[in-house]
N, C-alpha and C positions, 0 to 999 in steps of 0.2 A: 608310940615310940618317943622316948625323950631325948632331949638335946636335937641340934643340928647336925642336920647332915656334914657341913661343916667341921664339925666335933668331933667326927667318926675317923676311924681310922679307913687307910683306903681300901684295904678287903671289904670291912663293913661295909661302905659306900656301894662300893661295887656290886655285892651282894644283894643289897639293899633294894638301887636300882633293877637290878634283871629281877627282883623278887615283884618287883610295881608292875614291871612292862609284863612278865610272862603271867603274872594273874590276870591281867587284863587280856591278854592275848587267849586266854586257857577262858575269860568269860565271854568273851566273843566267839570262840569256836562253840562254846554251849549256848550261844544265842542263836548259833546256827546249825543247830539240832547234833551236833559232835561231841554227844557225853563224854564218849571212851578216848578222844581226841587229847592230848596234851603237844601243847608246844614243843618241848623234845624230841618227840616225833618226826616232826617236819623235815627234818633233814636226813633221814633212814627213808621218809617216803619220797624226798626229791630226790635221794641216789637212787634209790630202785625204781622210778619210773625213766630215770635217764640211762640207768643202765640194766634194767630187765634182773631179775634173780643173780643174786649173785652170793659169795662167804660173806660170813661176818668178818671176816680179816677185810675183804675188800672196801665193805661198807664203812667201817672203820678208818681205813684210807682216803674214803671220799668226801668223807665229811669233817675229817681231823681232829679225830677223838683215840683214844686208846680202847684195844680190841677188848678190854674191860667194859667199858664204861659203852662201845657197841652193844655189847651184847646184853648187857645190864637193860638199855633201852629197848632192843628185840625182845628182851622176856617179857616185858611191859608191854609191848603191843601184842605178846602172839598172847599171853592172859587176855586181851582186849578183843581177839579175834583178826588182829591187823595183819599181818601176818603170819605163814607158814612158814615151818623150818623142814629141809628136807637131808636126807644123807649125801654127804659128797663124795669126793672122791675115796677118801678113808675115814676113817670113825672118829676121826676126831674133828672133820671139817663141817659144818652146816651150813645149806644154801637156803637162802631167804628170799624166799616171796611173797608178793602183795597177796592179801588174799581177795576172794568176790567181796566180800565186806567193806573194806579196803577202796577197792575199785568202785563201788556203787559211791561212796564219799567224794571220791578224787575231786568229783565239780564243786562241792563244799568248801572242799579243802584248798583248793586250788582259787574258790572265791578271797577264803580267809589269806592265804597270800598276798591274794594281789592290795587287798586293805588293808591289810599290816606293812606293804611293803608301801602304799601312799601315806600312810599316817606316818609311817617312819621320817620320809621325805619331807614331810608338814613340818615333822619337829624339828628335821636338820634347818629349816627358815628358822627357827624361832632362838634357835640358838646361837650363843657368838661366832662360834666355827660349826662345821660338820659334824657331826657325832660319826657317821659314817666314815669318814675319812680321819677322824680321831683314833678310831677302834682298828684301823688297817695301819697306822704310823705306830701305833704304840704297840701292835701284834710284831710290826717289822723290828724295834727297835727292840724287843724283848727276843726277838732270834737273834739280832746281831748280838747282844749281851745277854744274856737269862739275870732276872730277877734274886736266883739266888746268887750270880756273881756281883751284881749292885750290892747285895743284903754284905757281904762279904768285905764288900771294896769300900759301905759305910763302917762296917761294925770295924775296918782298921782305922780309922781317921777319932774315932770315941776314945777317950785316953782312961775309962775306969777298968780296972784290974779284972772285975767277975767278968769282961768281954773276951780276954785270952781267950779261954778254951771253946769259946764261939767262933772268937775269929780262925782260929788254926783249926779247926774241923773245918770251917768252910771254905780255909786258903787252899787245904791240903787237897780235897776234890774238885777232881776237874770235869765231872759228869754233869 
């Protein structure tokens, strides 16, 4: 990669990082025999071992993702064998559970946790502040305000003319 991170714009940054930590996290679970295992996962298998089978809407809820981007991840695991999908209440609902496959990892998986969750802690010492507690202020401060209301509330203060029709599209929704 060229240039500094520094240099990057803060998507890129951002990006950048979870691209570092989740290959490493995705090669430690392959160190500990979880080919079919991805990072992503993890949180589809902590809501369903804390709340037994349950919709993809639910799961979605519990791990604060959109019922897209749940379900996206459930196709990924039940192709993996991680899960089963079963009919719910009406044809349009599917209930999700762990499968034997699934279950036979948990202590794997559950190791990979708990190392991922002291390495994490290693690196919040090494840092100026928290990374933990950076990522839970800046989630809070992005509900109080959304990002595209900032983008909005900079692109007014820019005096070049091609910004108009950026800023009034962005002034004018309030979603």
């Amino acid at each position: 990669m060229d240039g500094s991170l520094r240099e990057m714009a803060l998507g890129t940054q951002l990006r950048h990082l979870l691209e570092l930590m989740d290959g490493d996290v995705a090669k430690a679970c392959a160190d500990l025999g979880l080919r079919d295992y991805r990072p992503r996962f993890s949180p589809i298998v902590r809501a369903l071992v804390e709340l037994g089978p349950c919709p993809i809407r639910d799961l979605a809820r519990a791990v604060a993702v959109t019922h897209s981007a749940a379900s996206q991840t459930v196709a990924q695991m039940s192709r993996h064998g991680l899960v089963a999908l079963e009919p719910g209440d009406d044809a349009r609902q599917h209930i999700v559970r762990l499968t034997a496959k699934a279950e036979a990892l948990l202590p794997a998986i559950q190791a990979e946790w708990a190392a991922t969750t002291a390495a994490a802690a290693a690196l919040d010492t090494e840092l100026p502040f928290p990374l933990s507690e950076l990522l839970v202020a800046l989630s809070d401060a992005l509900r109080r305000r959304p990002f595209r209301q900032r983008i909005a509330d900079a692109a007014l203060t820019l005096g070049d003319e091609s910004f108009v029709p950026f800023r009034e599209a962005l002034a004018d929704r309030s979603d």
